[in-house]
Structure formats: C-alpha cells, structure tokens
mmCIF file of the N, C-alpha and C atoms, coordinates in Angstrom:
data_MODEL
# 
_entry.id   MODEL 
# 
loop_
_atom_site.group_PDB 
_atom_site.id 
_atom_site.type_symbol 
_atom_site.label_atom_id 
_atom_site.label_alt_id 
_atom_site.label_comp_id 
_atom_site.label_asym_id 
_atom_site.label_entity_id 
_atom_site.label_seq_id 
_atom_site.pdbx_PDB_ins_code 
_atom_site.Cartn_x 
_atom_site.Cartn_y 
_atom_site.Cartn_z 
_atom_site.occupancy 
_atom_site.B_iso_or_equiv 
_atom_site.pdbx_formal_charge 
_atom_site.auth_seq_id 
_atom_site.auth_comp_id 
_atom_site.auth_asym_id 
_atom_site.auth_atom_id 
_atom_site.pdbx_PDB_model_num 
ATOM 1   N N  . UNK A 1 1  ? 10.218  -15.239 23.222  1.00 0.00 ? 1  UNK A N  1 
ATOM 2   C CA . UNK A 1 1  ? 10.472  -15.526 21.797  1.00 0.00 ? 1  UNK A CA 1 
ATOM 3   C C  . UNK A 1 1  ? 9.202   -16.062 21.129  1.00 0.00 ? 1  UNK A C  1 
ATOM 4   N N  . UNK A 1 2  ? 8.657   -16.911 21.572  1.00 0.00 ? 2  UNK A N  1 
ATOM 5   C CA . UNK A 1 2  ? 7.557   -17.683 21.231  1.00 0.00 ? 2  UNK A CA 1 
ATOM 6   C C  . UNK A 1 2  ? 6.159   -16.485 21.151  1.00 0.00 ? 2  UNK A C  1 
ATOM 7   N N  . UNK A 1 3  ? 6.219   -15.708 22.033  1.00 0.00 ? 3  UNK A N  1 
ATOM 8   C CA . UNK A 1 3  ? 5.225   -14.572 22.378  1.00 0.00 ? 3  UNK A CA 1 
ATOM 9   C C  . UNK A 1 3  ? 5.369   -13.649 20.730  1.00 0.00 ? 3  UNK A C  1 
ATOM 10  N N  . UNK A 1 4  ? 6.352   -13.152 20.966  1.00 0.00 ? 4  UNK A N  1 
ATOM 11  C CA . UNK A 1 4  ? 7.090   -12.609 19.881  1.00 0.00 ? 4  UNK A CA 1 
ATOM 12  C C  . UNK A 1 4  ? 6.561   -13.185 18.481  1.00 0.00 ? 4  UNK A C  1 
ATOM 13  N N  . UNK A 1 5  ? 6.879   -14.295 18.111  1.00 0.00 ? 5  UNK A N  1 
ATOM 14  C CA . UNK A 1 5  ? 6.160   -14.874 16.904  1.00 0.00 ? 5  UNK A CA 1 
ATOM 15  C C  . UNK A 1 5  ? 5.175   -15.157 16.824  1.00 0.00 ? 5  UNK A C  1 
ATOM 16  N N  . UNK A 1 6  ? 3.900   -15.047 17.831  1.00 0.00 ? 6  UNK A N  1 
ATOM 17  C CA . UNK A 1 6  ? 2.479   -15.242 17.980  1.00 0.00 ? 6  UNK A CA 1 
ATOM 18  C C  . UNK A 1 6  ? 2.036   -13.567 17.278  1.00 0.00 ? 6  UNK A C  1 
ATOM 19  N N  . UNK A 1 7  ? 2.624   -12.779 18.155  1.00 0.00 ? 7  UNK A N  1 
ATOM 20  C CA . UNK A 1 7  ? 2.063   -11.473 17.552  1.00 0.00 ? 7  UNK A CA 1 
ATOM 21  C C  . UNK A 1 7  ? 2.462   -11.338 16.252  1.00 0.00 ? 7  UNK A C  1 
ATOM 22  N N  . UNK A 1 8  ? 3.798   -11.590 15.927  1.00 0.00 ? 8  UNK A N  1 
ATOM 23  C CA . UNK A 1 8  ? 3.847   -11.268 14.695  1.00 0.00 ? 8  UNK A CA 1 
ATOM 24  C C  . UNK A 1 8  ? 2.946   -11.908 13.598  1.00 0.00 ? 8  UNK A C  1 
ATOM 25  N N  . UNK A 1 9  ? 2.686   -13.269 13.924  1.00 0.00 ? 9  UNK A N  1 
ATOM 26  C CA . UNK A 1 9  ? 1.484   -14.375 12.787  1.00 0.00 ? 9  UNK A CA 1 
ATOM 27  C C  . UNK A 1 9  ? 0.423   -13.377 12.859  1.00 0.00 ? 9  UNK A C  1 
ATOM 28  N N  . UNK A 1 10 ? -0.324  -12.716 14.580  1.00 0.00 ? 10 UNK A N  1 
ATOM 29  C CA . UNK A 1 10 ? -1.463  -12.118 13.984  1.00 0.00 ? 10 UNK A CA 1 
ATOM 30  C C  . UNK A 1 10 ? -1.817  -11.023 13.477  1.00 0.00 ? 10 UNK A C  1 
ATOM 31  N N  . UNK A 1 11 ? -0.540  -10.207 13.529  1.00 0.00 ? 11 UNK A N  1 
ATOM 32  C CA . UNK A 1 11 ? -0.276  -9.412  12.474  1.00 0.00 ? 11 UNK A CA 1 
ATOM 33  C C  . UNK A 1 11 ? -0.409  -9.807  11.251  1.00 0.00 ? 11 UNK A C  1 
ATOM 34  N N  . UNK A 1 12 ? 0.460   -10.550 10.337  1.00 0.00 ? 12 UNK A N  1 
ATOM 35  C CA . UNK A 1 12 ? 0.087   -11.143 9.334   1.00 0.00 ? 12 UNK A CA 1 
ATOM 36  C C  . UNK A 1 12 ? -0.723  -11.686 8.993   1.00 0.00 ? 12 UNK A C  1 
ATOM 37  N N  . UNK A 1 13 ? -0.828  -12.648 9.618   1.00 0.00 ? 13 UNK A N  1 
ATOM 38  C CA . UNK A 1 13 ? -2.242  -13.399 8.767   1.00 0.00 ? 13 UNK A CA 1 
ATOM 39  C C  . UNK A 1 13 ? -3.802  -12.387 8.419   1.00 0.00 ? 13 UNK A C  1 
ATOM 40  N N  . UNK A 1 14 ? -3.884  -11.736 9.333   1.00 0.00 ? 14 UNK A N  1 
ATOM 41  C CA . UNK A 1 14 ? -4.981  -10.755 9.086   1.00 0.00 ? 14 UNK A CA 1 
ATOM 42  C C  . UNK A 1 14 ? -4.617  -10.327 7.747   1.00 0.00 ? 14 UNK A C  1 
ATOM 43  N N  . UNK A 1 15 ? -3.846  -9.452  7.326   1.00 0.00 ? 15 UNK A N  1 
ATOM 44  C CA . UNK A 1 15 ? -3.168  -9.123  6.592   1.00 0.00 ? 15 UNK A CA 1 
ATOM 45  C C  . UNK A 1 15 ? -2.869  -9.551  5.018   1.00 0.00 ? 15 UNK A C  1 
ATOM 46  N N  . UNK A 1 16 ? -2.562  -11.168 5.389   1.00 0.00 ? 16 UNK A N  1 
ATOM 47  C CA . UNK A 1 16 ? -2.935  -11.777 3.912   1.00 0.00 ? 16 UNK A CA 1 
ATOM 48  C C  . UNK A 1 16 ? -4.432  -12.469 3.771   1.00 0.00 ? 16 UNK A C  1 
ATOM 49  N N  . UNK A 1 17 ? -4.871  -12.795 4.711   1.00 0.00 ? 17 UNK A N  1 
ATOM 50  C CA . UNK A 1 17 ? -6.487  -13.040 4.854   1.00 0.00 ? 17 UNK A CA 1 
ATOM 51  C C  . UNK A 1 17 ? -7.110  -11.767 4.078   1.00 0.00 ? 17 UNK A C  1 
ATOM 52  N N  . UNK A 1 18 ? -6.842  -10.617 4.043   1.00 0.00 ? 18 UNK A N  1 
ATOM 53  C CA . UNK A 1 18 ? -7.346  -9.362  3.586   1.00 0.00 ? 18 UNK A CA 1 
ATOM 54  C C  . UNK A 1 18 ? -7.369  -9.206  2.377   1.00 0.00 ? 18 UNK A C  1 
ATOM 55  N N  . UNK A 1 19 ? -6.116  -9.360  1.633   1.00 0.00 ? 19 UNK A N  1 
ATOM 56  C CA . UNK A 1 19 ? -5.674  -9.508  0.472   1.00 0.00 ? 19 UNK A CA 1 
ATOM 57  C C  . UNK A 1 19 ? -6.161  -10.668 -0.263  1.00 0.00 ? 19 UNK A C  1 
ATOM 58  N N  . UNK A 1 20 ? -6.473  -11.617 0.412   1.00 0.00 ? 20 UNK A N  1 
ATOM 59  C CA . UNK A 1 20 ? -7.223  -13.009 -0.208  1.00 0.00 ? 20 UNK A CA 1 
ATOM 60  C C  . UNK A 1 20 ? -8.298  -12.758 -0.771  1.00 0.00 ? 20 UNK A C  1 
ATOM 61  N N  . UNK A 1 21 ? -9.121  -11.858 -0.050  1.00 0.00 ? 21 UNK A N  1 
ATOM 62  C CA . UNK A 1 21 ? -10.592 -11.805 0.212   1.00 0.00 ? 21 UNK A CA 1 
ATOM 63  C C  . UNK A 1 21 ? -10.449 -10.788 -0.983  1.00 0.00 ? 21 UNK A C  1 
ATOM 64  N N  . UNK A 1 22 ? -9.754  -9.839  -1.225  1.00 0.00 ? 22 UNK A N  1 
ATOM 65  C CA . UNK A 1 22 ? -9.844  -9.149  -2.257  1.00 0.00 ? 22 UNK A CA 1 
ATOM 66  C C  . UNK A 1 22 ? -9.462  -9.041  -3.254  1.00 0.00 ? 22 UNK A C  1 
ATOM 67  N N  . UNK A 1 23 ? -8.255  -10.653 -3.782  1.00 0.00 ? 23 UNK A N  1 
ATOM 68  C CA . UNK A 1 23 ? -8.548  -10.801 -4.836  1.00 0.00 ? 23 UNK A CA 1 
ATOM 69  C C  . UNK A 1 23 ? -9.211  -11.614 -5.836  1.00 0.00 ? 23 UNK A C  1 
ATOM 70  N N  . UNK A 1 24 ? -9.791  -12.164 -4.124  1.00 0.00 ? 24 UNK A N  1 
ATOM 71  C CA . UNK A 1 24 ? -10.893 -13.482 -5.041  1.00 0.00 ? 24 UNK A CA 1 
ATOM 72  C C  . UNK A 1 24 ? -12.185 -12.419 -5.474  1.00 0.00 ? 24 UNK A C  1 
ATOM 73  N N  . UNK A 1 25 ? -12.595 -11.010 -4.872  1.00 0.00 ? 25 UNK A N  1 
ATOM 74  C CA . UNK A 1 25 ? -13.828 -10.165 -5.480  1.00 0.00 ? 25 UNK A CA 1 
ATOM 75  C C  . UNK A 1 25 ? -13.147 -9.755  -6.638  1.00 0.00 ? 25 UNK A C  1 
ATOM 76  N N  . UNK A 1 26 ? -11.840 -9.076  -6.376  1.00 0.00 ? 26 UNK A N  1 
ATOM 77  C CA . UNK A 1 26 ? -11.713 -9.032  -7.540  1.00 0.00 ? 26 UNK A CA 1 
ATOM 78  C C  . UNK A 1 26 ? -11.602 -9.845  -9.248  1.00 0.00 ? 26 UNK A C  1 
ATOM 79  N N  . UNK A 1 27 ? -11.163 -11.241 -8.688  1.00 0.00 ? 27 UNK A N  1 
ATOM 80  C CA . UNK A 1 27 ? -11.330 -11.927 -9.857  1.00 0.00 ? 27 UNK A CA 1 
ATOM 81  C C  . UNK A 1 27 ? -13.097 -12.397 -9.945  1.00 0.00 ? 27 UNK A C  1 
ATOM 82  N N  . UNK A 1 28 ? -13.836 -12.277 -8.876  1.00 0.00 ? 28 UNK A N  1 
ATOM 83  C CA . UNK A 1 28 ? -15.653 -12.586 -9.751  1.00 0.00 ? 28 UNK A CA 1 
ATOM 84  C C  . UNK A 1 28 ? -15.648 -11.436 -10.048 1.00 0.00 ? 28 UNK A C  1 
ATOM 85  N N  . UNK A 1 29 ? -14.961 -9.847  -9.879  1.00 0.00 ? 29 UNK A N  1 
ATOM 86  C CA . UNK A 1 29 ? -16.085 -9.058  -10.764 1.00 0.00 ? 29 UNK A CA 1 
ATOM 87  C C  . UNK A 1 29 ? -15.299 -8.820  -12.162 1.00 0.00 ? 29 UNK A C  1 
ATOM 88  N N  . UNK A 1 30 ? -13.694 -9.472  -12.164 1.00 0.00 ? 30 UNK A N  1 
ATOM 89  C CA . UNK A 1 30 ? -13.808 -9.433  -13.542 1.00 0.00 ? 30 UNK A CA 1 
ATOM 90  C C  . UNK A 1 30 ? -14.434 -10.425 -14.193 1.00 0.00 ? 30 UNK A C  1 
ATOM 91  N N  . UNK A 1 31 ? -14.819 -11.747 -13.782 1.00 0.00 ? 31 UNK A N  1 
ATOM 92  C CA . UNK A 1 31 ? -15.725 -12.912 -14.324 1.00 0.00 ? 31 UNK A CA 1 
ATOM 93  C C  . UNK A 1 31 ? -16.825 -12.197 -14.683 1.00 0.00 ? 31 UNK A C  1 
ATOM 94  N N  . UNK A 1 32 ? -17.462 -11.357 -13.781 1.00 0.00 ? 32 UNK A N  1 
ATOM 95  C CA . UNK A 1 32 ? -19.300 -11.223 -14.147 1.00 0.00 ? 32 UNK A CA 1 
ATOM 96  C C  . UNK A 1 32 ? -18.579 -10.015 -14.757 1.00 0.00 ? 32 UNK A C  1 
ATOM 97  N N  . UNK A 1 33 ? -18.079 -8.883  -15.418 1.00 0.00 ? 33 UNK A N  1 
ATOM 98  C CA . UNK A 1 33 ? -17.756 -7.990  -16.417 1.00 0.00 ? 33 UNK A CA 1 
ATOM 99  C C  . UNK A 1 33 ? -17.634 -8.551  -17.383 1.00 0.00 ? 33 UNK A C  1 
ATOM 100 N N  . UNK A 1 34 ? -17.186 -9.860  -17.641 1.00 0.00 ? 34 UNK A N  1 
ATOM 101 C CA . UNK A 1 34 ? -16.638 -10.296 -18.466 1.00 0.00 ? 34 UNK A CA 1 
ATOM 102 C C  . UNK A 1 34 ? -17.859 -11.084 -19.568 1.00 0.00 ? 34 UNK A C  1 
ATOM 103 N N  . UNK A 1 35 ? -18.974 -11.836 -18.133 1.00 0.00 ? 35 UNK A N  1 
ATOM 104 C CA . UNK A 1 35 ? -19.959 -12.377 -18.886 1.00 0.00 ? 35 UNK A CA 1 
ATOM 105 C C  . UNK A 1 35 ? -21.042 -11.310 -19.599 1.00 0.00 ? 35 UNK A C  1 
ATOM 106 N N  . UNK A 1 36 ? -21.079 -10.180 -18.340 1.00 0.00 ? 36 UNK A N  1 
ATOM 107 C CA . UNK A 1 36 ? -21.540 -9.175  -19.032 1.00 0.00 ? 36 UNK A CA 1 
ATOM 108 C C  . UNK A 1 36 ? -21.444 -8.959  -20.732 1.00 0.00 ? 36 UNK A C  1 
ATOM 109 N N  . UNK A 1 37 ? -20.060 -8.640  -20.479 1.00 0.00 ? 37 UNK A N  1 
ATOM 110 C CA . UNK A 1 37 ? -19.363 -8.241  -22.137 1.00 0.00 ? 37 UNK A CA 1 
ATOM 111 C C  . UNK A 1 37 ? -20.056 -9.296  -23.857 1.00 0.00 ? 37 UNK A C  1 
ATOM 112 N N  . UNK A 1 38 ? -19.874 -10.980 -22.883 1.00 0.00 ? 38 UNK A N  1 
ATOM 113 C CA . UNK A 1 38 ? -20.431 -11.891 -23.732 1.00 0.00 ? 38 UNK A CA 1 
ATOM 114 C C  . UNK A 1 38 ? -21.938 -11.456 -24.357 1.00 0.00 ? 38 UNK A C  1 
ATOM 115 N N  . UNK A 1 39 ? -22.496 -11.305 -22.818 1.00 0.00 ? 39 UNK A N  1 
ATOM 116 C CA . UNK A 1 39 ? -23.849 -10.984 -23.532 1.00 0.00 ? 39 UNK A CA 1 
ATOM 117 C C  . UNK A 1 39 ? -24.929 -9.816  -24.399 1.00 0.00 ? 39 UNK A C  1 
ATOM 118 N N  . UNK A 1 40 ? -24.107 -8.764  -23.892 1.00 0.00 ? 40 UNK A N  1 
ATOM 119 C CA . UNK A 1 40 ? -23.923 -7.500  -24.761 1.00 0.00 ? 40 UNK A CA 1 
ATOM 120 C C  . UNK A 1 40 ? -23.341 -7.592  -26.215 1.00 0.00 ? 40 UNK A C  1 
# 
C-alpha cells in the first residue's frame, strides 16, 4: 500500500513540478511582452 502511494507521488509531483515551471515562463514572458509594449 505504502509502495503504491510512493509511485503514485512520483508520478505526480513530476508532473505538477512541470506545469509550475511553465507557468511561471509563462507569466515572465508575458511580463517582458508587456514591458516591451510600455516601451514601444
């Protein structure tokens, strides 16, 4: 049982670790588009 819920965490966590990572790029490149925009 315990085995069982180990694999399943490292399934997941990879998983939302992934998604983290891509929406923190995604929120700097709408920041630097954005400063872009200011300075244009």
């Amino acid at each position: 049982m315990v085995k069982n819920k180990n694999v399943m965490a490292n399934t997941i966590l990879p998983g939302v670790n992934e998604v983290f990572i891509i929406s923190r790029e995604l929120i700097i490149l709408r920041i630097s588009v954005a400063s872009i925009k200011i300075y244009l």
